[in-house]
Each structure stands twice: as C-alpha cells, then as structure tokens.
N, C-alpha and C positions, 0 to 999 in steps of 0.2 A: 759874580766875581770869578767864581772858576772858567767861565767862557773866555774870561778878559782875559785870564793868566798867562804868561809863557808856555807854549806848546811841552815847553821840556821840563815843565814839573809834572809832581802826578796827579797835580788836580784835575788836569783833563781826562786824565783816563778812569779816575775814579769816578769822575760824572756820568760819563760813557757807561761804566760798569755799572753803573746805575738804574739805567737805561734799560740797558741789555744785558743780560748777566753772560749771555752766550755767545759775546764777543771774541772772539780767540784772539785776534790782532790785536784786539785792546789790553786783553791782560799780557800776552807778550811787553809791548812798550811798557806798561806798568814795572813788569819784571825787571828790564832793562833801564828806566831810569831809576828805580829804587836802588839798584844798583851801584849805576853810578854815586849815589849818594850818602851810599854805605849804611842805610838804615835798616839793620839784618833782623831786626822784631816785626816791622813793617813787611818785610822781602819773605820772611816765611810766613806770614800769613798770606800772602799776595800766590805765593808757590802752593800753597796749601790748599787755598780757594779754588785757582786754576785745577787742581790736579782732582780736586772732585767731580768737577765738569768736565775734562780733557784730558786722555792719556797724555805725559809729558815728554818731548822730542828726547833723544839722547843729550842734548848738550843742556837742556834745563837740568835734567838729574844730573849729570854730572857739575856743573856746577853747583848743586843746589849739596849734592852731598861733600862736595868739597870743603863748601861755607860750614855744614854743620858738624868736618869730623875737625877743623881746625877750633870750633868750640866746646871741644870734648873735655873734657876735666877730672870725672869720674867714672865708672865702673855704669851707672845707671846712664848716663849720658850714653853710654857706650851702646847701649841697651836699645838707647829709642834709635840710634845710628841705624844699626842691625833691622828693627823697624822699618825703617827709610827705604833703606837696602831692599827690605821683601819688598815694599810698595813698586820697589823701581823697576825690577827683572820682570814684574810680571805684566806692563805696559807690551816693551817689546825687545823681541829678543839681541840685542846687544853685547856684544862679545866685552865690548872695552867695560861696560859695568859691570860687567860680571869679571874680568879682572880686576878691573878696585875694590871691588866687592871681596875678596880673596886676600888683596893683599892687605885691604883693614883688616879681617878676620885675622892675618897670621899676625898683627900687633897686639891680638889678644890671646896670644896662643903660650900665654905664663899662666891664665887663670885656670883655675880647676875644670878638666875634658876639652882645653881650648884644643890642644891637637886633635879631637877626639871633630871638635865643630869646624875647625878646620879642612877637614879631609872630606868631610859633609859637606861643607858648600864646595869643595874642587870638585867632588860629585857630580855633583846638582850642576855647576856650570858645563863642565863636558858634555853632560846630556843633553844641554840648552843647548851649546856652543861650539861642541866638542867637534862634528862632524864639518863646522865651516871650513869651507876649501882653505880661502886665503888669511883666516884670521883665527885659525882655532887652534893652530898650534902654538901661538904665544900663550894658552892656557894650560896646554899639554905641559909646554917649558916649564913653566911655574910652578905646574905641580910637580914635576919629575927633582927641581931644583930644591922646593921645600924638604922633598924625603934624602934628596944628598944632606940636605944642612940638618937633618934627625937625623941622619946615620953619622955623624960625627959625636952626637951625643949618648947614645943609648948606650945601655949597658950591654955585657958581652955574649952574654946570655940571649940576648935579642937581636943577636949583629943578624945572624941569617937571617931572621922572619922579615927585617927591614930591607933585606939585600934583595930578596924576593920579591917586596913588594916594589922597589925600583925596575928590576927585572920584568916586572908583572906591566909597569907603567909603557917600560920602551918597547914591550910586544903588544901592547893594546893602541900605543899611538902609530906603530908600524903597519898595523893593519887595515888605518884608514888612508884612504886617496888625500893626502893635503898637499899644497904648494910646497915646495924645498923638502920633502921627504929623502930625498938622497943624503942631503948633510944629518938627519937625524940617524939614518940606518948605520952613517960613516963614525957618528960620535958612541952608539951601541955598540960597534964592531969594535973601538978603542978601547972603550970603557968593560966589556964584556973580557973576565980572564981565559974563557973556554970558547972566544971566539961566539959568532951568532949562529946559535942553531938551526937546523935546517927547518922544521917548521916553520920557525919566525921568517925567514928565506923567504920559501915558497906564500906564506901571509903577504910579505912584502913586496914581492914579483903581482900578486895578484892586485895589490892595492895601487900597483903606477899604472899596469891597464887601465885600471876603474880610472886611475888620474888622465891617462892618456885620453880616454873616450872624453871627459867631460874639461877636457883642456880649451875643445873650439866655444862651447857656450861660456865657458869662463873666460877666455880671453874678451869675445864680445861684450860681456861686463866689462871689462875693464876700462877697454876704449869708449865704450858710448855714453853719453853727456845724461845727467841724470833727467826724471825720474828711469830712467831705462826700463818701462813699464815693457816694450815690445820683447826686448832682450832676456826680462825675465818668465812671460811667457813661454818665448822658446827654450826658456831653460827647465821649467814647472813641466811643459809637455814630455820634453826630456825624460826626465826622471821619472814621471810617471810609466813612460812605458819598460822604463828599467826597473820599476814595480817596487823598490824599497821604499817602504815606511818612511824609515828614519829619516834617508834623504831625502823624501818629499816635503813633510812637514818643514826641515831644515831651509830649503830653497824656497818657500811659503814664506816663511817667515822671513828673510833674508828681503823679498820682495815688500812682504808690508808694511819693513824700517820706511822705504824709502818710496812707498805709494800709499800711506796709512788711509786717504782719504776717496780709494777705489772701493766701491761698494761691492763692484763682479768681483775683484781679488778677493774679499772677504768672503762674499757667498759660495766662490770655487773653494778657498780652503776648507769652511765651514762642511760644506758637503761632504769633501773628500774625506773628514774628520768623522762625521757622521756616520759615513757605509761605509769606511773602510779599518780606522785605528778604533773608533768605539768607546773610547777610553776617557770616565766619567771625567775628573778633572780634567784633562787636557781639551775634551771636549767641550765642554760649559765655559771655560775660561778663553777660546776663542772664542765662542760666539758674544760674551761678555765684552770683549776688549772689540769684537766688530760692532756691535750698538753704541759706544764708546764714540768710535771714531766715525761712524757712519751713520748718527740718529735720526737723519731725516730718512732714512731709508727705510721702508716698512716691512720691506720681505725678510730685511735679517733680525725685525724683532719677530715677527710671524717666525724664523726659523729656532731663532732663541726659545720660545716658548715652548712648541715641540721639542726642543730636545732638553728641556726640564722635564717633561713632561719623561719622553723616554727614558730618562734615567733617574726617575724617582724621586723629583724634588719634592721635597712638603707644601702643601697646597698656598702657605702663607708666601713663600718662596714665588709662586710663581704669579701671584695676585700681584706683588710685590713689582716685580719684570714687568706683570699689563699695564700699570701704575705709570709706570715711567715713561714705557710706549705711547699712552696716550697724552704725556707731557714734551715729548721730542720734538713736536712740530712737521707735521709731516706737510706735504706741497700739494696734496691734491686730496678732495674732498673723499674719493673712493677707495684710498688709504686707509679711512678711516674706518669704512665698513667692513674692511676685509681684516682691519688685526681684530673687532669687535665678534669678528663671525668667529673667527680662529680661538681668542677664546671664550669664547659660546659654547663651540666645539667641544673644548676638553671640560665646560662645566657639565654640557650631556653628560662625558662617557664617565664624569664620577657618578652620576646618579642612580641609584638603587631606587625602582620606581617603585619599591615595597614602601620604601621611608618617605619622609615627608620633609625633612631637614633639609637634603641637598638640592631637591626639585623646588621648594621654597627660595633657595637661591637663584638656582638655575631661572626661577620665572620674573624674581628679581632682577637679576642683569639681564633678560632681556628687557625689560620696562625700560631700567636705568638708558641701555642699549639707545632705545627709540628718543629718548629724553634728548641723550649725547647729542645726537646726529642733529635731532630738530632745532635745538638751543645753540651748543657749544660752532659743531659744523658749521650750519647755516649763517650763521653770523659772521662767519669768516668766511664763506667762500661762495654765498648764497645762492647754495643748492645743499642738500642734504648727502649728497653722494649714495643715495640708494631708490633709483627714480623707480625701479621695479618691487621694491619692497620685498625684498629678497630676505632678510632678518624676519621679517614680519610670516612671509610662507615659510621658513623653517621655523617658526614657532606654531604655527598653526598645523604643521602634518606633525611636529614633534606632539602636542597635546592632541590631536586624533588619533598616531598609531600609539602612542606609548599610556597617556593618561586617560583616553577613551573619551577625552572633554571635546565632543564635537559641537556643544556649544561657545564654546572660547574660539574655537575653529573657525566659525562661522563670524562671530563677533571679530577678530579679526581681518579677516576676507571680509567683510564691509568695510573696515578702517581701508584696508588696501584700495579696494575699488573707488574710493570716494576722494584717493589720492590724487586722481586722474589717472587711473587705470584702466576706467569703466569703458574706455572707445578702445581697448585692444582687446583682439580675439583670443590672443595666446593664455590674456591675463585668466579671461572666464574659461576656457577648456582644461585650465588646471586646476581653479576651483571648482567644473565640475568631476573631475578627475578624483580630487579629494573627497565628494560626497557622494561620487560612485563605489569608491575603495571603503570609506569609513561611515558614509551617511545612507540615507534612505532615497526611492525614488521620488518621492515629494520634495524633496529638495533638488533633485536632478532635476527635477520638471522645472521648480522653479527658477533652478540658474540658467537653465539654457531660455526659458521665455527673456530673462531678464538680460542676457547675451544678444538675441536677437535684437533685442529692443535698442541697446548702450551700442553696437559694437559697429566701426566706421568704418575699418581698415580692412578687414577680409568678412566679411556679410554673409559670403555663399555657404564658406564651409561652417559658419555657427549654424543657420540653417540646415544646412546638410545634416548637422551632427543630431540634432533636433529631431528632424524627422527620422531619420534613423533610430535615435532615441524609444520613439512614438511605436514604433513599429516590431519593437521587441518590448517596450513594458506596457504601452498607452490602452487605453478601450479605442473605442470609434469616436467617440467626442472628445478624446485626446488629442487624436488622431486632423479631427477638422478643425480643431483649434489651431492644432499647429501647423497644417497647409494655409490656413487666412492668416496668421500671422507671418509667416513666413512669406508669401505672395504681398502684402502686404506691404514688408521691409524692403524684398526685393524690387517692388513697383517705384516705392519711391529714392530706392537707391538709387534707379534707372536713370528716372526726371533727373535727379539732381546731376549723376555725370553728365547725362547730352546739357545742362545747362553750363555746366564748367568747361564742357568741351567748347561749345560754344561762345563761351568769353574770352578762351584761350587763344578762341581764332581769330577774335575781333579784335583782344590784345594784340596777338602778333599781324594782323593786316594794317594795325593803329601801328604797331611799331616799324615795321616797314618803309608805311604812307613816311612818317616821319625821319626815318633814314634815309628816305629820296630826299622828302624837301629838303631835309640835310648838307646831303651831297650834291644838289641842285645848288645850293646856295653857295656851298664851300665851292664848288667850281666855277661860278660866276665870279665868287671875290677873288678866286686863285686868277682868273684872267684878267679880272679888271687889273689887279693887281702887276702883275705881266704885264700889260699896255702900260701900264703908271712909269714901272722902272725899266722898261726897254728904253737904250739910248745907246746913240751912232757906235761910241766905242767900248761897248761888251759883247763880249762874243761867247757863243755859244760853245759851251766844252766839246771836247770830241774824244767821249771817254770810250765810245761805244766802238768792241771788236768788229772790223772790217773785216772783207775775206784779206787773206795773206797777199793775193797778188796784185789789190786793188790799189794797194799802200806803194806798191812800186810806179806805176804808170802817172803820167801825169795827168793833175788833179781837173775834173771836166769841168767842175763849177769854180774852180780857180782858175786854173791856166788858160783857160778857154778865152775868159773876157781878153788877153794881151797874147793870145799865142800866134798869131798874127803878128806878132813883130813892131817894130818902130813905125810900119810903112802906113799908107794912109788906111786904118781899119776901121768898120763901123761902129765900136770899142770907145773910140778916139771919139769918133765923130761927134755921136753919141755925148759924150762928156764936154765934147766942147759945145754943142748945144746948151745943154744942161748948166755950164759955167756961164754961158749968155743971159740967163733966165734964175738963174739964182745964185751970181756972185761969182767970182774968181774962184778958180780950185785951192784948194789948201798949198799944195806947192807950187811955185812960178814954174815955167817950162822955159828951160833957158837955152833949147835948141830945137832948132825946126825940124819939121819932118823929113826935110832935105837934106840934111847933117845927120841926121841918125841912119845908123849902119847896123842890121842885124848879124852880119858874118864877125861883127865885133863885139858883141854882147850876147852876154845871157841874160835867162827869164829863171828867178828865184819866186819860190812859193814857199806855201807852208808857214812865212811868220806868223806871228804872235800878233793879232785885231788892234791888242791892246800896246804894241810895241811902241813904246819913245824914241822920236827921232829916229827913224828908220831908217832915212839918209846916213847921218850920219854914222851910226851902227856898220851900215852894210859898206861904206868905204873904209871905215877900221878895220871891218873880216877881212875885204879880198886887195888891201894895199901891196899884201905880200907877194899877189899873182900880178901884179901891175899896174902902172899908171890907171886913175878911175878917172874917165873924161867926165860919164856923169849919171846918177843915180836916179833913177824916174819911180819915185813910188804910186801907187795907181790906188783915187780917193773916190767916194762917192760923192755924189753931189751934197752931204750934210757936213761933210770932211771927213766923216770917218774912213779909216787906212781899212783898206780892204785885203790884205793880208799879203802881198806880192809886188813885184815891182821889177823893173828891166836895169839891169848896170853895162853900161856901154863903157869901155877900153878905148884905150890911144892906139894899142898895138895887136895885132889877131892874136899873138903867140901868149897875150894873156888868158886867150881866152879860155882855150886847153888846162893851164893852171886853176883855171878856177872851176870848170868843170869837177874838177879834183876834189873839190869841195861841200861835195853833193854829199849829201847825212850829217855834216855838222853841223851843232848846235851853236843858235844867235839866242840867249836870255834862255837857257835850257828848255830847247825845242829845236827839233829836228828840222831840218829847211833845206827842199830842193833846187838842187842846181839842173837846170838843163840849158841845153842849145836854143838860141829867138831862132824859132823857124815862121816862117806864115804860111798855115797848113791849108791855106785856099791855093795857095801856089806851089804847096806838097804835101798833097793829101797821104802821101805815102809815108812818111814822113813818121817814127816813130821811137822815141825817147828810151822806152824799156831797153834797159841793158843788159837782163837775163834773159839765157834758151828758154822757151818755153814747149820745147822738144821734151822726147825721153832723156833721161839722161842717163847712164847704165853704170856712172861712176862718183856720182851723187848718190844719197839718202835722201828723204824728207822725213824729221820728226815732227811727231806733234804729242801733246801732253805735258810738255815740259810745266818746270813748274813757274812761275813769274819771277821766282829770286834768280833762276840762273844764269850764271854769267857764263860768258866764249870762253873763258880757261877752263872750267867746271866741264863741261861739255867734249873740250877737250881733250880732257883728261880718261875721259870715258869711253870716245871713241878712239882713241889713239891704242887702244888693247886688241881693237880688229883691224887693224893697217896705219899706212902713213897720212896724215889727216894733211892736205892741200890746203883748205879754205874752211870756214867756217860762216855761216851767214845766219844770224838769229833776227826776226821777224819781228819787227816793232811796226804801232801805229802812227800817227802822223803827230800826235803829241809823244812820242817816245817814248810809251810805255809798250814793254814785251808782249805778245802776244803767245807765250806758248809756242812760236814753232821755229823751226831751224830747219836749213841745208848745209851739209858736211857731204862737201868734195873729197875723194879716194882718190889714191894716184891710178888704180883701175879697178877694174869691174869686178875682182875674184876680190879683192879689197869689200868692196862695197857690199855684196852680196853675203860675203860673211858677217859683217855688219848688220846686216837686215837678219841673219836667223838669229846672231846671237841676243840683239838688243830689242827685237819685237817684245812686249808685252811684261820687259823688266820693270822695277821698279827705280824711281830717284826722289828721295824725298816724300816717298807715301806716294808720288803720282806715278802712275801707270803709264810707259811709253807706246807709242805706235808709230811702227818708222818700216818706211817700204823706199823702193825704189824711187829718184825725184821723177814727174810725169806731170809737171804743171799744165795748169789748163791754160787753152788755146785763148792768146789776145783777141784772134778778131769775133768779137763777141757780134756782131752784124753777120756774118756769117752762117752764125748758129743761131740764128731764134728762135725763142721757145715755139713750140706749135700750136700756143694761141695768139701767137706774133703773125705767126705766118697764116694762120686761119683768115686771121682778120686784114691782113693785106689779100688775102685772095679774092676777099668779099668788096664789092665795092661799097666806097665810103659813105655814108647816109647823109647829106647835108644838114650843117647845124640851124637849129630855128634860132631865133632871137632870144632864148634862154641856154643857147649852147649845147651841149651833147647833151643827150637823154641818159637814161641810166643804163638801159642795158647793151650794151655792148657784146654781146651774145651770138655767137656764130649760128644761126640754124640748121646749117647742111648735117645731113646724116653722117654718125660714125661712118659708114661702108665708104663713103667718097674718098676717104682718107687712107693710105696705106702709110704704115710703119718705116720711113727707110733707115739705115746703116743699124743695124740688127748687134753690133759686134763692138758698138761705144767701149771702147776703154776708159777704166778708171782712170780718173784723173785726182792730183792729189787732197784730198777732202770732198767732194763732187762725186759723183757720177753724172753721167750728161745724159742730158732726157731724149728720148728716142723722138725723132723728129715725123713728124707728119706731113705730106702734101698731098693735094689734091687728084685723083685720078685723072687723066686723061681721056678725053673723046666725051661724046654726045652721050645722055642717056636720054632715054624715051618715059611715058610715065607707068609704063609695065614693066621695065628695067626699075623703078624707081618703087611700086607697089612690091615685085617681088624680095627686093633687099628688105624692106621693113618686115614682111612678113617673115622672111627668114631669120629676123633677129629677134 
C-alpha cells in the first residue's frame, strides 16, 4: 500500500527510511511534507532522527527552532529551546543562528543572571562569528544595541561601568576588518562625547588595510555561483599565509557551510587544527562534525582517532569512535584494513607488556581484526582487502620482539604463507628476516629450503640468499644440500621459461597467421564489395591535397578527352563508334560538326559526375554572358556524365563574358571555364593565367589554417603595405588548401612583408611566406633524371606479357654529370638537379678505370 500511495505523502519516504536509514534525500522530503501538513509531533521526531545521522543545513535549524520557540510556554520549555540552540552552533558555524540564538536569549533576559547568559552567548557568538567579513557585524550591532537598552535602566551607580563596556564594544569591533566599517567608526565618533581616541584611530586605520588586502578574495565570493569551492580555496591559501589563527579557522569554516560534503576541505582544516591551534575542544569537535558529514571517507576517521588519542581521550571514548568507523560504510575493501591497523596501533602503544590485561586485548582485536576482514569484508566486496597479510606480520614481529612468543610467530607466518603467499619471494625473506632477528639458525635453514622450494616469481635471489646463508652458518653437508637444491630449482626454472617462451612464440606466429587471413579476407570482401557498388554515376571524391599549381592548369584527364574543340577529334570519333555499338548517347547532338565553332565556345570542367541535368544547369549559369546556341555534355558509353562539357554562343563577344566566370560554383563546386582550343593545332596553346616567373611584388604563404577567409588575410597583410590582390588556393572541389598569394603594390611593400610575417603565428598555425617563385609549367622540359635516363636508354621491346619489371637503367653513375648546379627554389619544391649523359665514345679501360675509382 505505501508503494501505491501518492508520492506526496510520507508514506513513501518512510518506507524508503526503512530501507535505508542513511538516506539524506529521503529524510529531507519526509521533513518537508511533514510540513506541509503541519504534523509538528511527527516533524520533530523526523528532525530529530535526521540530526543523529546528519549534521542539519542552516535552513533545517532554523526552521526547526522557529517551530519549537513559537511552542514555548514555560520557563522549562525555554530550557530544552536553549538545548536545541547548543545542538545547532555546533553542526556549523552560522552567523544568522547564532543571531537567533541571541535574540531568544535576550527574551529571557528578566529571569534570575538572564543578563548575566545573555552576554555569554554574544561571547560565544563573536568568537564563532565575530570575525566574518560580511555577516559579523550584525552580531557586533546587536550586542552593542543590547548594552545601550541596559544603559537606560541601570542604576546611577553603574552608569560608568556600563558606558565603559559599550565603549569597550566599539573599540573591539573597530578593530576588526568587516565590510561598512566606516559607518561604524562614524556612529562611535557621534556617539563618543570626548570624540575617538587616538588609539582606537590608529586600531581602525589598521583594520581597513587588513579590509583593503582581503577586499579582492572577498569580492570573488561574492560574484561566483555557489558551491564556490575554487574561490574559497584561494581564499584559505590567503589567509594562511597572513598566518592568523582566528582568520583561518574563520574562512574554514565559512567554506564548510557551503562544501559540507568535501572530504579534502575537512582533512585541510582538520590538519591545520591539529599542528597549528592545538586546542582540545575545537579540535575533536572538528574532526567530529568531519566524520559527520564525510563517513564514507576513511582517512578522516583514521585522523579522528589520532587525535583522541593525542589529546587524552579515555579509552572507552575512543573504542566508541572505532565502533562507528567500522559501521560508516566505507567503498573499498582496503579501507578497512587500514582503520583496523590504526587502531591496532594505539591498542600497542597502551600496552604495558609487564601486565597481561591490555595485551589480552591487544591479541584479542587482532583475532576479532582477522575475523572482520574474512567474514564482514569479503562478503561485501570479495576480497579481504589485505592480500599481503600485513595485520597478520605486524602481529607476529609484535609477539617476537615484545612478547618473546616466537612460536605464535611462526604459527602465524604459516597462516600467512598458506594464503597464497607461498609463490612470493619478498613474502619468505621477511619471514626469514624475522627468524634471523628473533629465531634461531634451524629455522633460517628451514625457511629459506622452504623459499626455494614455494617461491615462482624471483627464484635466483631466494637461492642466492640460501647459499649465502650456507656459507656463514652451514657445515659442508649444509652446504651440498643447498647447491643441489638450489641447482635443482634453477634447472627446472630454466625448462619451464624456454617452454613458455616457446608457446608465446607460437601463440604470437598463430596470432599473426591469423591476422593475415584476417586481412586477406577483409580485403577480398572490401573489393568485391567495391565491384558490387561501383556504378556509371558515382564519382570518386577528390578530397586529396594537390600541388597548388596543378589546381590552376587545365585538368589532363578531363580536359584532354574534348580539348580539341568541336572539330573532327578522335574523342568524337571514338564515342560515336561506341554509340553505334551500344546505343544512342545519353544526349542527342543537335548540331553537326560543321556548325560547331570553337572561336565561339568554351570548354567548362570540373562538374559534379553526379550533376542533374547539366544542360540545363549550365544554360541558367552563362544566360547572363549571352545567347546559348547549345550545350554539349560529353557521356560515356554507359551514360554516365563525365564531368565536362562545351557551351557554344550565337555571338563571340559572349564568349569573353563567360570566361569571366572561371571559379564559380554550379551545386557548390568550383568549375573551370576555359577558351575550346584544339591543342593538335596549337600545341602552344596554354590556359594558365598566372606568371609563373619570380614575382618580387607577390608573397607566397603557406600554412594558413583551412578556416581562413580573403578578409582575414587581409586584414593581416594590409599592416606591411597596400594589398592589390589576394589569391587563396583551393582544390578542385573547393576546399582551401592552406595557401595564398598577396600582390604589393611593390617590392619594398613585399619584402617587408616577407620579414615581418615569416614564421608568425594565426590561429595556432605557424606561417611561411617568401617571395611568390612558382614552379615552371613546362613540366616536359624538366624531367626528373630517371625520365631522361630512360629515354637515353633504348627501349626494350615488350613480350607478350608487356614490360618486365625492372625498368632499371644500368649505365654507371660516372656517364652522368650534374647540370644547372644553381636550381632555385621554387615555391614548395625544390627542383632535382638534373642529369645527362656524357658525351663521346668510351673504350672498355675508360669504362674499368671509372668503376675502379668509385
């Protein structure tokens, strides 16, 4: 029924807490619809439960003490208030409770020494509170306002001593740094009949310093959005090196309201509390309120414990603390061993190893100790969290050196070894360690045979230690025992590595074998696959960087098939064959070879494979440059559009206009316009419209990064001259390439440019910009010199399987000399030093002595 219920009763949460008592959200909601429904019997006990488990937020106490001073009645009621009240301040330090706290107190301030408890808790709060920057002088006010409303009553007899102690209030709150200190100094200076003394002055000039310095880490509070964990760190470091006490504790605390659930925040306080303020209550009762709020966290009961321990707790006190530690619930098994060892630790050091009482315990909790871990532990987290048995060796050197029972020692060190300890080395040379220090040779003898015999992981040195051993205590038949046992272990240590080595190779030759067939297989289905889905019109991306100047010229495997023009080319021919034998072409040809004029059309490249209606596309681009007589897309024999196509004009004077239109994009892609030439009938004949000279009032950059744009750029070089032009370096799908040329209106332009902008940065990338020195188009010109090797060499005729494989010039380096020694850089490039052939006859002693000399 409670599952059925309305969410917004408390019977879910009471189920919940049922469950889990260590819910916090859950008694939260409990809190708040109890609340709501005004059921205030139910609501403190709900407040009361939570607050055994969980320190309570400021706004639970405050509300909670609201509810119970509005059901006060009498004098004892008043009583458990007061009650309440301590329970609240000492969660955390809270300025606003501890002014309620004050001002309940002064509604008791008719009963017998109320003024007397009064001034007692404005004490107590100042100390807590007193020194907060921005909230501690509303406690200051309060108190200073109480002793005006006593000085109106008191008899006359007392006027001084009460004038004095108002007096006393406004030089002791003058001489702390708080926010609005000026309007305080200004109402003493009114209110003062002999004016502010100079003391009080010079206090109050020192304490806005103090405010001055610590105005920037305060202001950053203010602004940053809670928890403001980082803000109060720089605040904590702060202070600390300004080395007061008071204020550090103060800004500790400050931070804890509003990070209760940082384990480091508590362990920094805790510490700082420890070595430096010392101070029994304030100490214990941090570390109290940090197990509180922090219980899974194990180091701050291990710190708790210690500092019971350093400041004299009674033994039942600190059993008490272990008690709960080991009910906190910690996350990890080796948690567990470590608050156990800790206090282990402080049962040692009560032990008087005269007496028999406290080492009766001491052997006690270790038992229990081993029980915990085996039982409790492992059940939960199934491992023991003590794989080395680390409790177990500090019980057995504690009863060799202290109780002299080096049989419990030993009995022990068997438990341990039988753990699976017995295959580590390190395990046995500590227990023979212990029976060198506390036992006799007969048991060294024995541990270390027994080492040799157990131990997997380092073999040599148990050995080693062994004979060693042998050799300072052994006779001679000690001595040959332990060479054939040792020989022995190491013989068949041997065997078994070269046999592991040996499966490891066979594994990894098996693993291998099997990552070829692997990839054998994956690359057969990756092509079959490839054949399956290749079809007429998809096209292969062209994502891949080209050199920079290769993007400008026109394209050899495109343009090539139709650069021949409209006139009769083997192109043509070709494809009209091909239409005879497999069908009409995809578009009709709706003018002959005799009507078509290349001085009236151009030849566009670069479309899109996959481009729709490309006819008609390419008459909506160039309608603007003129009449379009007629559009010729060029298909392969399967129909697919082979990327280019010839648009012929009515009039020549369109044709200039559309030139114009070279780098525009048709479906976002770049598409060249050139002149129809037929390069059989002008070979000379060349498209490229950049110098490809020096240019000495150019740059060329390279490195750019791919977002940048011509304004960007511009921007940049416009600081070393007047920028001309601007030319950024795309590939043939229109993506950047990194490079640019930026035209100077001259050369001292440019050159400045070159030193200032070399090797800066833009965007993280690193520029490199020289003078522009494009490399030379005619690439036939310059062939590499295993171009020109192999034209020198006559040609091998092909067999009936085609060339052979090597292609291999065999004339000796010496036939070859070096020419043009003096290659200029070119931009990106360097050009290979070219090679030709010597001239003249050599004989075969001209041809013996160069090999010999090489």
């Amino acid at each position: 029924q409670c599952y059925n219920a309305n969410v917004n009763t408390p019977h879910v949460p009471f189920l919940q807490l049922s469950i889990n008592a260590f819910d916090y959200n859950c008694h939260v909601d409990l809190i708040k619809l109890l609340q709501q429904e005004g059921k205030l019997h139910r609501l403190r006990k709900a407040r009361q439960k939570m607050s055994e488990l969980f320190p309570l937020t400021e706004e639970i106490w405050l509300d909670w003490l609201k509810d119970e001073i509005r059901l006060t009645e009498d004098e004892s009621d008043r009583e458990k208030v007061y009650e309440l009240f301590e329970r609240a301040v000492k969660d955390y330090v809270c300025p606003e409770i501890w002014l309620e706290y004050v001002q309940y107190s002064i509604g008791g301030m008719g009963a017998q020494g109320g003024i007397e408890r009064v001034r007692s808790i404005f004490e107590r709060a100042l100390t807590a509170v007193g020194l907060h920057m921005t909230k501690g002088a509303s406690i200051w006010e309060a108190y200073r306002e109480f002793e005006i409303v006593i000085l109106s009553t008191v008899q006359q007899e007392l006027l001084n001593a009460q004038l004095e102690r108002i007096h006393t209030l406004f030089r002791r709150q003058l001489a702390v740094p708080l926010m609005d200190m000026e309007g305080t100094y200004a109402e003493y200076a009114d209110w003062a009949d002999d004016g502010v003394p100079e003391t009080v002055t010079h206090q109050y000039r020192r304490a806005l310093q103090q405010l001055e310095k610590c105005k920037p880490v305060e202001e950053a509070l203010l602004v940053s959005e809670p928890p403001k964990l980082a803000e109060y760190q720089a605040y904590i470091d702060f202070e600390m090196k300004e080395g007061d006490p008071a204020r550090v504790q103060i800004i500790f605390e400050r931070a804890l309201a509003e990070n209760c659930l940082v384990p480091d925040l508590w362990f920094k306080y805790t510490t700082y509390l420890d070595r430096q303020l010392k101070i029994k209550d304030l100490v214990l009762s941090a570390h109290e309120r940090a197990v509180r709020n922090c219980p899974w966290t194990m180091g701050l009961w291990k710190s708790y414990l210690l500092a019971l321990e350093r400041h004299g707790a009674d033994h039942q006190t600190v059993t008490d603390v272990f008690e709960k530690a080991l009910n906190a619930g910690f996350i990890q098994a080796t948690d567990y061993v470590e608050i156990w060892q800790s206090n282990l630790g402080y049962l040692r050091r009560r032990v008087d190893f005269k007496w028999s009482r406290e080492l009766d315990e001491l052997r006690a909790a270790f038992a229990r100790s081993l029980d915990y871990l085996k039982q409790d532990v492992e059940e939960r987290f199934s491992e023991s969290g003590d794989l080395s048995c680390t409790i177990m060796q500090v019980w057995a050197r504690i009863e060799a050196l202290h109780c002299k029972n080096m049989q419990k020692a030993r009995e022990l060190w068997d438990s341990i070894m039988t753990k699976g300890n017995a295959k580590y080395a390190n395990m046995w040379l500590e227990y023979y360690n212990l029976e060198r220090s506390y036992g006799d040779a007969a048991h060294c003898r024995k541990a270390l045979h027994r080492a040799v015999q157990c131990t997997s992981d380092y073999p040599e040195h148990v050995c080693d230690v062994l004979l060693n051993f042998e050799r300072v205590e052994g006779s001679l038949e000690d001595w040959d025992a332990a060479v054939q046992k040792t020989e022995t272990k190491l013989n068949r240590v041997n065997e078994q590595r070269v046999a592991e080595k040996e499966a490891l190779l066979t594994r990894q030759e098996e693993e291998k074998a099997e990552h070829r067939r692997k990839a054998k297989a994956d690359k057969k289905a990756q092509k079959k696959s490839q054949k399956a889905n290749r079809t007429g019109d998809k096209r292969k991306a062209e994502d891949e960087y080209e050199e920079e100047w290769g993007e400008d010229e026109e394209l050899p495997s495109k343009r090539l098939r139709g650069e021949e023009g409209f006139g009769s080319t083997a192109t043509e021919e070709l494809m009209e064959t091909e239409s005879g034998l497999f069908g009409p072409p995809r578009q009709p040809q709706d003018m002959s070879k005799e009507q078509r004029k290349d001085e009236d059309s151009v030849f566009v490249s670069n479309l899109a494979f996959n481009l729709e209606d490309p006819e008609g596309k390419l008459r909506t681009f160039f309608q603007g440059c003129g009449t379009v007589q007629q559009v010729r897309p060029v298909f392969t024999v399967k129909g697919a559009f082979r990327g280019y196509c010839y648009v012929q004009f009515e009039d020549r004077l369109a044709v200039a206009e559309a030139l114009k239109l070279d780098r525009q994009e048709v479906d976002g892609r770049p598409i060249y316009v050139s002149p129809c030439v037929d390069k059989n009938k002008n070979p000379d004949f060349k498209v490229f419209k950049y110098k490809t000279a020096v240019e000495q009032h150019k740059i060329f950059i390279s490195g750019l990064p791919y977002s940048c744009t011509k304004e960007t750029l511009e921007d940049l070089c416009k600081q070393h001259g007047t920028v001309k032009a601007i030319r950024l370096i795309t590939n043939r799908s229109g993506k950047p390439k990194g490079l640019a040329y930026v035209e100077y209106e001259n050369e001292a332009q440019a050159s400045q440019a070159v030193l200032k902008m070399d090797g800066t940065m833009l965007e993280n990338f690193t520029l490199s910009v020289a003078i522009s020195n494009p490399p030379s188009r005619k690439m036939e010109d310059k062939a590499a010199p295993s171009r020109i090797l192999g034209a020198a060499m006559m040609r091998q005729p092909q067999g009936a399987r085609g060339k052979g494989r090597t292609q291999i010039s065999l004339l000796p380096r010496s036939l070859y000399r070096q020419s043009d020694p003096d290659a200029k850089a070119e931009n990106g490039t360097i050009s290979a030093p070219h090679a030709t052939v010597t001239d003249g006859s050599l004989s075969n002693e001209d041809f013996a002595r160069m090999l010999l000399k090489k």
